[in-house]
C-alpha positions in Angstrom: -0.2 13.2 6.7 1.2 15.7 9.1 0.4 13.1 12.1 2.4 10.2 10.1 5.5 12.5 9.3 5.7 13.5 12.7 6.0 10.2 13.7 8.6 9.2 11.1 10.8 12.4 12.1 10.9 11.4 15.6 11.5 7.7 15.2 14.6 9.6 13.2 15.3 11.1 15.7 15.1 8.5 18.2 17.9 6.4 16.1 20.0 9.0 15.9 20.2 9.9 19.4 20.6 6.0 20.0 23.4 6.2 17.1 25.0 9.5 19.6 24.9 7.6 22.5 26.2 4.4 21.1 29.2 6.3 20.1 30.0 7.1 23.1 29.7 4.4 24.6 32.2 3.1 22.1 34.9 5.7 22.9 34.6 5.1 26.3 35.2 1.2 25.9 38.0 1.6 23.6 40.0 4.2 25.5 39.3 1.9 29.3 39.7 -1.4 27.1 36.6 -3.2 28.9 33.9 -4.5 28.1 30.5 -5.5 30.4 28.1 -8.5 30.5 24.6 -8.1 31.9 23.3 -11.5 32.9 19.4 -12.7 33.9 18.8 -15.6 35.1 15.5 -17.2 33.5 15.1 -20.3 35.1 17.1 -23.5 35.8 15.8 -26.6 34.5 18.2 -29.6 36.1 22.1 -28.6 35.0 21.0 -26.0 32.3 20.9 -22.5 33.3 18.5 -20.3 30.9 19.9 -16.8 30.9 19.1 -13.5 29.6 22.7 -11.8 28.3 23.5 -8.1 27.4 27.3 -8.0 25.9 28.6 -4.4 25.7 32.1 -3.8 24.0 33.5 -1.8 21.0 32.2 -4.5 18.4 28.3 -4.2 19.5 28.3 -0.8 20.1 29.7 0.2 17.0 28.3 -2.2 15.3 24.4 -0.7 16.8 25.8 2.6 16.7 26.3 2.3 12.2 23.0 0.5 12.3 20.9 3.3 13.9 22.6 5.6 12.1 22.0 4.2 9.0 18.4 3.2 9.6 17.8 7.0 10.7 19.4 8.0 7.3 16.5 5.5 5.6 13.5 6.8 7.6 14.0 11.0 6.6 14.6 9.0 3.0 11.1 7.7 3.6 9.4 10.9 4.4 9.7 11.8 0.4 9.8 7.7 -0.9 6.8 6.3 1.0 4.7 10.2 0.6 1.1 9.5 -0.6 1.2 5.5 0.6 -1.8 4.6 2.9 0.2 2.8 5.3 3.1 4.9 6.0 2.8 4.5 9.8 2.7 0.0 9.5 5.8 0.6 7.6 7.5 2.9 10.2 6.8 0.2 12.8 8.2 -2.6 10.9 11.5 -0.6 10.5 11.5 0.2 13.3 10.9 -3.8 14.5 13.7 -4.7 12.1 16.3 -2.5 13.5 15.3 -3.7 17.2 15.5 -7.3 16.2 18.8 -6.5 14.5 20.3 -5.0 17.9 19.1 -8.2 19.5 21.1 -10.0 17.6 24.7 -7.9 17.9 24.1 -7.4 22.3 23.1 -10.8 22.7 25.8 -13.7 23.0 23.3 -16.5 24.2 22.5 -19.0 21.5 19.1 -19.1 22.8 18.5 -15.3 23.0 20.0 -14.8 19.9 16.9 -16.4 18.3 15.2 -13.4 19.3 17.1 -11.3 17.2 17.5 -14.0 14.4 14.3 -15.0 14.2 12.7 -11.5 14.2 14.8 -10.4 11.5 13.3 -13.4 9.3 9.9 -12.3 10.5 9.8 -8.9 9.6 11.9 -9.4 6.6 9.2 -11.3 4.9 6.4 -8.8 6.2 8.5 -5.8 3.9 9.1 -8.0 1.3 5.5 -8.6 0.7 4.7 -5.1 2.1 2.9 -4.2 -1.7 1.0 -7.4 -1.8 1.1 -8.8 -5.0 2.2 -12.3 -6.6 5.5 -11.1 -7.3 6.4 -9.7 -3.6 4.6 -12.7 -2.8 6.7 -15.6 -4.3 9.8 -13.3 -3.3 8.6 -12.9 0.4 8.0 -16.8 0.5 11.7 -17.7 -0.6 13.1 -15.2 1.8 11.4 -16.6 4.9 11.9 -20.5 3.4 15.9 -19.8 3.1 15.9 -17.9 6.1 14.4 -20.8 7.9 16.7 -23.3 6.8 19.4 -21.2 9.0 16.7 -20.8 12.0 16.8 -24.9 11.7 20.2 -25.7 12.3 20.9 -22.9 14.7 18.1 -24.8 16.9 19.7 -28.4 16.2 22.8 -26.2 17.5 20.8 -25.2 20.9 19.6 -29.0 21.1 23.3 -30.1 21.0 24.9 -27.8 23.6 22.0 -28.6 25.6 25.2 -31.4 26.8 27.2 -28.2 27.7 24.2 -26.8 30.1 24.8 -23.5 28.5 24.9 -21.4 25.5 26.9 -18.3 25.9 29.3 -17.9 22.8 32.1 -16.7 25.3 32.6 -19.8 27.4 32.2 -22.7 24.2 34.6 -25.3 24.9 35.4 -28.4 22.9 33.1 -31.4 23.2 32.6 -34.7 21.4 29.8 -32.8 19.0 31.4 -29.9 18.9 32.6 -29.7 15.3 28.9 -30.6 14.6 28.0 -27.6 16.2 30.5 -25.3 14.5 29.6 -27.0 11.2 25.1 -26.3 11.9 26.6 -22.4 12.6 28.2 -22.3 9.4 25.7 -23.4 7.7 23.1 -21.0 9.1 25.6 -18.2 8.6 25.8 -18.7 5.0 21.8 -19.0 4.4 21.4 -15.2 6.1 24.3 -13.5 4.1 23.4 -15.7 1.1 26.2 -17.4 -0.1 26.3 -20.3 -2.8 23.9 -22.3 -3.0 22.0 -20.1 -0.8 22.3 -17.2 -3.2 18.8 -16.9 -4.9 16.8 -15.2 -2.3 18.8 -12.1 -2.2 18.0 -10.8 -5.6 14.2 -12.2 -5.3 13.7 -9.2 -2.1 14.6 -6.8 -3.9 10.5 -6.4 -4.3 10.7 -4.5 -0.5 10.2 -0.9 -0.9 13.7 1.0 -1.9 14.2 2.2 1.6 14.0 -1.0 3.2 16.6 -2.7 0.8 19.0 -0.2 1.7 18.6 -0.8 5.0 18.9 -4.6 4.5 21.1 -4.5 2.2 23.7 -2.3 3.9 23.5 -3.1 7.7 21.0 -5.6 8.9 20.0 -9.0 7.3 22.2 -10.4 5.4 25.3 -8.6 7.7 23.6 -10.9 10.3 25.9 -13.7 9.1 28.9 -12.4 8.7 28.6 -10.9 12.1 27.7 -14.3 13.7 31.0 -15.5 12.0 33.2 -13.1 13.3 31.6 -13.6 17.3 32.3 -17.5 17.0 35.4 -17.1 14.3 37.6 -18.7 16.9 36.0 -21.3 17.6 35.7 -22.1 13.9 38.9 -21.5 12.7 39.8 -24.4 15.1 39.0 -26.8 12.6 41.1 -26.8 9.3 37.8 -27.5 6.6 36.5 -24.5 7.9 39.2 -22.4 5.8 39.6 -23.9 3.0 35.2 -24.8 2.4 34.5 -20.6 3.1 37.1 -19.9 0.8 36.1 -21.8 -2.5 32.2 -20.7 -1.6 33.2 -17.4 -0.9 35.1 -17.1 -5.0 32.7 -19.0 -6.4 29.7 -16.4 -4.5 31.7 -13.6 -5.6 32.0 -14.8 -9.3 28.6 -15.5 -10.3 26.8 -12.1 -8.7 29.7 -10.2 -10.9 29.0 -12.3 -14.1 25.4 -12.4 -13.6 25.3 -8.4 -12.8 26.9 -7.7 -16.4 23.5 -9.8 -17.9 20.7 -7.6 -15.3 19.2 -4.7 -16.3 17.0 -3.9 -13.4 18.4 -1.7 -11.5 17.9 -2.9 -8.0 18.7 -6.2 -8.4 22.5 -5.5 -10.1 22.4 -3.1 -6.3 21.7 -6.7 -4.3 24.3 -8.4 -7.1 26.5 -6.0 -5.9 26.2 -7.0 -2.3 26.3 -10.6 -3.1 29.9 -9.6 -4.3 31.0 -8.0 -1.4 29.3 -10.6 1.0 31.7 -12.9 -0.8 34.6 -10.7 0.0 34.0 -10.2 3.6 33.6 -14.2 3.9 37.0 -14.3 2.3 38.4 -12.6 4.4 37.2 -14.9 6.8 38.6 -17.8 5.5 42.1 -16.0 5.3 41.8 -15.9 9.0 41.0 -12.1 8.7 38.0 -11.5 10.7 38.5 -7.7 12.0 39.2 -7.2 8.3 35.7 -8.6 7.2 34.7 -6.3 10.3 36.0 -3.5 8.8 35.2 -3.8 5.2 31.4 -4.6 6.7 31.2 -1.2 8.0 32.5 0.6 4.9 30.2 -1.3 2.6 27.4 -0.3 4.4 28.3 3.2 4.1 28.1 3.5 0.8 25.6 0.6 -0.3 23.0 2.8 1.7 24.1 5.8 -0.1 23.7 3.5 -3.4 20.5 2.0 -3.2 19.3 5.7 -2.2 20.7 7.2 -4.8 19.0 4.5 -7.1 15.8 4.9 -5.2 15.7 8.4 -6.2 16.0 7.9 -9.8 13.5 5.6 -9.6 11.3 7.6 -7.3 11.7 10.7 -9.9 11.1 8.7 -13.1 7.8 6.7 -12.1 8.9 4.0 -10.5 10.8 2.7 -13.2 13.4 0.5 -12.7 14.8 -1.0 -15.9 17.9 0.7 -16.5 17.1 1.3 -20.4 14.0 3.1 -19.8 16.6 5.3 -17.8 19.1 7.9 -19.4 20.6 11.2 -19.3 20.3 11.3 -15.3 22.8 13.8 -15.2 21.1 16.6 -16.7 18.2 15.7 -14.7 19.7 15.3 -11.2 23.3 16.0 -11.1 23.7 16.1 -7.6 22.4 12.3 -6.7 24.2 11.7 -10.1 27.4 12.7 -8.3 26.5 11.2 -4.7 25.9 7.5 -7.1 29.5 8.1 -8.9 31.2 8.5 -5.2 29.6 5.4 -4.0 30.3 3.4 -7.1 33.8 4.2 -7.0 33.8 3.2 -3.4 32.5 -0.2 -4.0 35.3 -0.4 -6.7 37.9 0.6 -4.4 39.3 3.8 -5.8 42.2 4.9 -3.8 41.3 6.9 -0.9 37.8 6.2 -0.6 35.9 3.6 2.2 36.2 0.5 0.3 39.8 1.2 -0.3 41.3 0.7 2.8 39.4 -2.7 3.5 38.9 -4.0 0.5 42.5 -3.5 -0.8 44.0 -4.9 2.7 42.2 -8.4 1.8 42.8 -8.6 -1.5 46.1 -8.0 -0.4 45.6 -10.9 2.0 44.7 -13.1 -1.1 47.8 -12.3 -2.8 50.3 -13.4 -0.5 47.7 -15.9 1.2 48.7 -19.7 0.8 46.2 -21.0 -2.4 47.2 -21.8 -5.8 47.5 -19.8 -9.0 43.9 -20.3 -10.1 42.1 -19.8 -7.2 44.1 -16.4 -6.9 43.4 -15.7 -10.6 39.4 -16.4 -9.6 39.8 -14.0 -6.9 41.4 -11.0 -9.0 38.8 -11.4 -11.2 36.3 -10.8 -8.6 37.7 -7.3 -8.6 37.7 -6.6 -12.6 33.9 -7.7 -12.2 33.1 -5.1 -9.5 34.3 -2.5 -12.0 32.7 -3.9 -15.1 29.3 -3.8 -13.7 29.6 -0.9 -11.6 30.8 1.0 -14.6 27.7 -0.4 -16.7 25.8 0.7 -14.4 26.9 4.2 -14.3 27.3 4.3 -18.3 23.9 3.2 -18.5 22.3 5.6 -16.2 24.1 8.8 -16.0 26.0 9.0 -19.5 23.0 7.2 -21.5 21.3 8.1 -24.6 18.3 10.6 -24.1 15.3 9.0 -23.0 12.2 9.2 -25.4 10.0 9.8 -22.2 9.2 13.4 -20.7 9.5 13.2 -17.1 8.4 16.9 -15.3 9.4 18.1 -12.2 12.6 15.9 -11.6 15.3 17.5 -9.8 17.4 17.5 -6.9 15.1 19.9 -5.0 13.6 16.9 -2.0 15.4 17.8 1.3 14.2 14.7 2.9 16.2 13.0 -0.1 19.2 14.9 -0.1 20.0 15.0 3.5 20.4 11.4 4.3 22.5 10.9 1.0 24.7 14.3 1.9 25.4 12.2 5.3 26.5 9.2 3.8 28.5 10.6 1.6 30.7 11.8 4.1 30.9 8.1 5.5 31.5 7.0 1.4 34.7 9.7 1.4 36.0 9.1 4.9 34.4 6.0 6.2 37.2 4.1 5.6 39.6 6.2 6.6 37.8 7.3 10.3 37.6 3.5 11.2 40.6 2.8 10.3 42.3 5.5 12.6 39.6 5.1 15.4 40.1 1.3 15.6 43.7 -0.3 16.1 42.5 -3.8 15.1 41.2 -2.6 11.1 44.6 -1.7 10.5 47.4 -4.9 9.0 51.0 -4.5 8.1 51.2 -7.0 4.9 54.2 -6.6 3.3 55.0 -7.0 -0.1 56.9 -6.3 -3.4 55.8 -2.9 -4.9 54.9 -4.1 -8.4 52.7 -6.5 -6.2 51.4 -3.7 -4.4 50.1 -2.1 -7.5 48.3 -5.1 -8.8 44.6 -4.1 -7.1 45.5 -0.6 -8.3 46.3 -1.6 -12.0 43.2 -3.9 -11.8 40.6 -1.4 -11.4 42.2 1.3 -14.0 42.3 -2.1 -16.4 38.4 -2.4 -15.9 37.9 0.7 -16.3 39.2 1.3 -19.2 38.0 -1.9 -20.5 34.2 -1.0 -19.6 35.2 2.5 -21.6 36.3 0.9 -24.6 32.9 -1.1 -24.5 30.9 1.6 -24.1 32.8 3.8 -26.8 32.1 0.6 -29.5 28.8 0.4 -28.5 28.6 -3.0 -26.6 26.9 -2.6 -23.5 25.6 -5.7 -22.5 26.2 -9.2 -24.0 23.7 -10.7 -26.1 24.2 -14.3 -26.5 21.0 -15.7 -25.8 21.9 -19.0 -23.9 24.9 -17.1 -21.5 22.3 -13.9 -20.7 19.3 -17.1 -20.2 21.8 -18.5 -18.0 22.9 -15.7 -16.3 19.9 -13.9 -15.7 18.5 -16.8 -13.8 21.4 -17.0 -11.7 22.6 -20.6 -13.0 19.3 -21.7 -12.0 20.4 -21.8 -8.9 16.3 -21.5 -7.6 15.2 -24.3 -9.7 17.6 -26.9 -9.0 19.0 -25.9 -5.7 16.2 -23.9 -3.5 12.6 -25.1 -4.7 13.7 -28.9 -4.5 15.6 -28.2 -0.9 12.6 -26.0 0.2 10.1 -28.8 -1.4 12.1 -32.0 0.4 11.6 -29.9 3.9 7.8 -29.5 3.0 8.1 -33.2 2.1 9.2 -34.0 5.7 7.2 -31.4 7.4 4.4 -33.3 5.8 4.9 -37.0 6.3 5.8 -35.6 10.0 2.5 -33.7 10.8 0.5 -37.3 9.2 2.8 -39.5 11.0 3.6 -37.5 14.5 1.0 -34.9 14.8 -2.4 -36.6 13.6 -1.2 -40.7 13.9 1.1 -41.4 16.8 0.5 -37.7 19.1 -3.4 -38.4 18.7 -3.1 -42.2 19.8 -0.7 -41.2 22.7 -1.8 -37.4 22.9 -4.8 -35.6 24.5 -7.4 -38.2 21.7 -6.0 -41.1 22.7 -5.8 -40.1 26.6 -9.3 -39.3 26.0 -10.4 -42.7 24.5 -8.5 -44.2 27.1 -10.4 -42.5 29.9 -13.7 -43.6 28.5 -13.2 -46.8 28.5 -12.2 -46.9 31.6 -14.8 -44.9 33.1 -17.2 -47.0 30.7 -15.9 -50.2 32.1 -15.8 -48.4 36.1 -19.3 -47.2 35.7 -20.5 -50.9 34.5 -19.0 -52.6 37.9 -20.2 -50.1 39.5 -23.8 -50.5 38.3 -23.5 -54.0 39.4 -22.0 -53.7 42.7 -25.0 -51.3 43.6 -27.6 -53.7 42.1 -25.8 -56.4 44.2 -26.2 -54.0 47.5 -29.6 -53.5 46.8 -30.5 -56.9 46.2 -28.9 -57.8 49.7 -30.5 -54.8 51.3 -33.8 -55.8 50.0 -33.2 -59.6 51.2 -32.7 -58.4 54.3 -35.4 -55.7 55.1 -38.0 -58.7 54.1 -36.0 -61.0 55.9 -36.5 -59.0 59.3 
């Protein structure tokens, strides 16, 4: 055990040095205003140039630079989460493959290299969700790597396409005849990683990964993965005027069901990946307001305090047996008051106190939506999205820290774990001043929207409305809703995997299928290596047969004329 937390500490410490040096890095790019490209030629097939490419500039490195940080916070979290398990060092090595396949993807700005990175993050994805091997992780590992792979397919129609271009750098796209196709497969695959509607259903389903991996994922890597990929080719996308308007009705409607469905969940992990569904919805929002350093921005305080939220809820459920359902849980606050206080800071963060991280970017593009050009209802839809946040998040907490005492006797639950309360006291800071830092550090986060005051107070009035609302539930004793058809409904997130992802995921298998009958084993083994090899026998079958009887021939003539000498 001492060999396999040594190795964990310095893989911790090897991410946080990377998250040092990263930073600078950053400061020195943003104070010169350059940036660098580091190209390797791979080979040149006819008038395509496969290259290897490095981009370096303020977005990638601080992009890396939050994700090593953050990953370093979940690997000391680890040393006390994963203690006892009996395969504590393959789990260190997938982390630590994720977050390599996750800088792939932010320093590469190849199409074809950035396959690497997007592909790797599907592959090790699946290998944590399954990582406790049951049916359960299973099925959930299975509909993570199927979704994923939907994206993976039209980011390779993509490559296919540009293959007209002879090259795929993101930096030097220009318009083509196919080009809107192109923009159109990107858009697509975007929304499969960072799960939007009617891509949605996988993002609950792995939350059966081990807590310190669904922070990690849920925070910085995976399903960030699209949102990053929109900002990198956001101009190019923006180009075209469905673009806008097709992000923005996905993004509500996204941002709408993971807040109504979260007020029906009681497992506590999966109203956590709700949560990010919500704010996934919000940063593509932004997008679609033509905002994209806003969606930057608001990406980098979410994952502040998501990680601090998912480990706050990993303790609990670490101290309490590995129970997740939230009505098995109460009175957390006598129990551990201090990761009761670090979960209140990062659920008023996601609500977007005043002050805290996800106030400055969350209350910019809402602020966006207000005076944005959209009609009443769709506005409506979208302030709603914010009295949702509060309502669940406040369930949440009402549920957890301020519940009923729990009938079960848990011993030797406390606050005491260093490995536990260090990475939360870091990203607490980054849940207080996160916001704030970025915002000052980086000119581009900051917008000057100006509007009437009363207008200005809407967000604010919203999220004391919700507040009190979810008090005045709480007080009268309704803490969830009951009716059976809405929380059936609900809890199944609209059914979106029955009717949207099993018969999508079933007509691919369909076509995989009639293709491997039809290509692989009927027209590739007439015209492949069996056929070649039929063909050859024959030949050589009918060569060997004339040749039999052109050497019989020769020796009858030889014959004829030995005895005629």
């Amino acid at each position: 055990m001492f060999k396999m937390i040594s190795v964990e500490l310095s893989f911790s410490l090897l991410l946080f040095f990377s998250f040092f040096i990263m930073s600078l890095l950053m400061i020195y790019l943003c104070l010169n205003n350059v940036c660098f490209i580091f190209s390797w030629e791979l080979f040149n097939c006819m008038s395509s140039s496969v290259s290897f490419d490095i981009l370096l500039d303020w977005m990638s490195c601080s992009f890396s630079g939050l994700v090593c940080f953050i990953s370093g916070c979940v690997m000391v979290f680890s040393l006390s989460y994963m203690k006892g398990d009996a395969n504590s060092f393959r789990f260190v090595i997938m982390v630590m493959l994720f977050v390599l396949s996750m800088n792939f993807l932010i320093f590469i700005p190849s199409l074809v290299s950035l396959l690497l990175g997007w592909d790797g993050l599907g592959l090790v994805s699946f290998c944590l969700v399954i990582y406790y091997q049951n049916n359960k992780s299973l099925a959930a590992g299975m509909l993570t790597v199927l979704m994923n792979r939907v994206g993976d397919c039209f980011i390779l129609v993509s490559i296919s396409i540009l293959l007209i271009l002879g090259h795929w750098n993101v930096l030097c796209f220009w318009d083509f005849i196919n080009f809107e196709m192109v923009n159109f497969f990107i858009m697509i695959a975007g929304m499969t990683k960072s799960a939007q509607i009617p891509f949605s259903s996988w993002l609950p389903a792995a939350m059966a990964a081990p807590t310190p991996v669904s922070a990690l994922v849920h925070s910085s890597t995976l399903v960030t993965a699209g949102v990053y990929l929109f900002v990198r080719f956001f101009n190019y996308l923006i180009v075209y005027y469905w673009f806008g308007v097709f992000m923005f009705y996905i993004s509500i409607l996204t941002t709408i069901m993971s807040g109504i469905c979260a007020l029906y969940e009681y497992d506590m992990k999966k109203i956590i990946a709700l949560s990010t569904l919500s704010q996934l919805g919000v940063m593509m929002m932004s997008l679609s307001l033509g905002m994209p350093m806003m969606a930057l921005f608001h990406l980098y305080t979410h994952a502040m305090f998501k990680a601090l939220l998912f480990m706050c809820g990993g303790n609990i459920i670490h101290c309490f047996g590995g129970s997740q359902d939230m009505r098995q849980i109460n009175k957390v606050s006598c129990l551990l008051p201090v990761t009761c206080m670090f979960l209140n800071v990062s659920n008023m963060a996601l609500c977007g106190m005043p002050f805290l991280a996800g106030f400055y970017s969350k209350d910019l593009i809402i602020e966006g939506l207000i005076i944005g050009n959209m009609n009443l209802f769709m506005l409506l839809l979208g302030l709603l999205g914010v009295c949702l946040t509060v309502l669940y998040s406040m369930r949440f907490s009402l549920y957890i820290i301020w519940g009923n005492e729990s009938f079960e006797v848990y011993s030797n639950v406390g606050d005491n774990d260093k490995n536990m309360f260090f990475p939360m006291s870091m990203l607490v800071m980054g849940a207080l001043w996160g916001g704030w830092f970025f915002q000052s550090m980086f000119s581009l986060f900051e917008a000057n929207i100006y509007m009437p005051f009363f207008m200005k107070l809407i967000v604010s009035f919203l999220i004391v409305f919700s507040l009190l609302l979810s008090i005045g539930f709480w007080e009268s004793g309704y803490t969830g809703i009951d009716l059976s058809v809405l929380n059936y409904v609900n809890s199944s997130m609209w059914f979106m995997s029955s009717f949207i992802c099993y018969p999508l995921l079933s007509s691919f298998k369909g076509v995989s299928n009639s293709s491997l009958k039809v290509v692989d084993m009927g027209w590739f083994e007439i015209l492949g290596g069996s056929g070649v090899f039929n063909l050859s026998k024959v030949f050589f079958f009918i060569l060997e047969h004339w040749m039999m009887l052109v050497i019989n021939c020769y020796l009858i003539i030889f014959i004829c004329f030995i005895v005629f000498i």
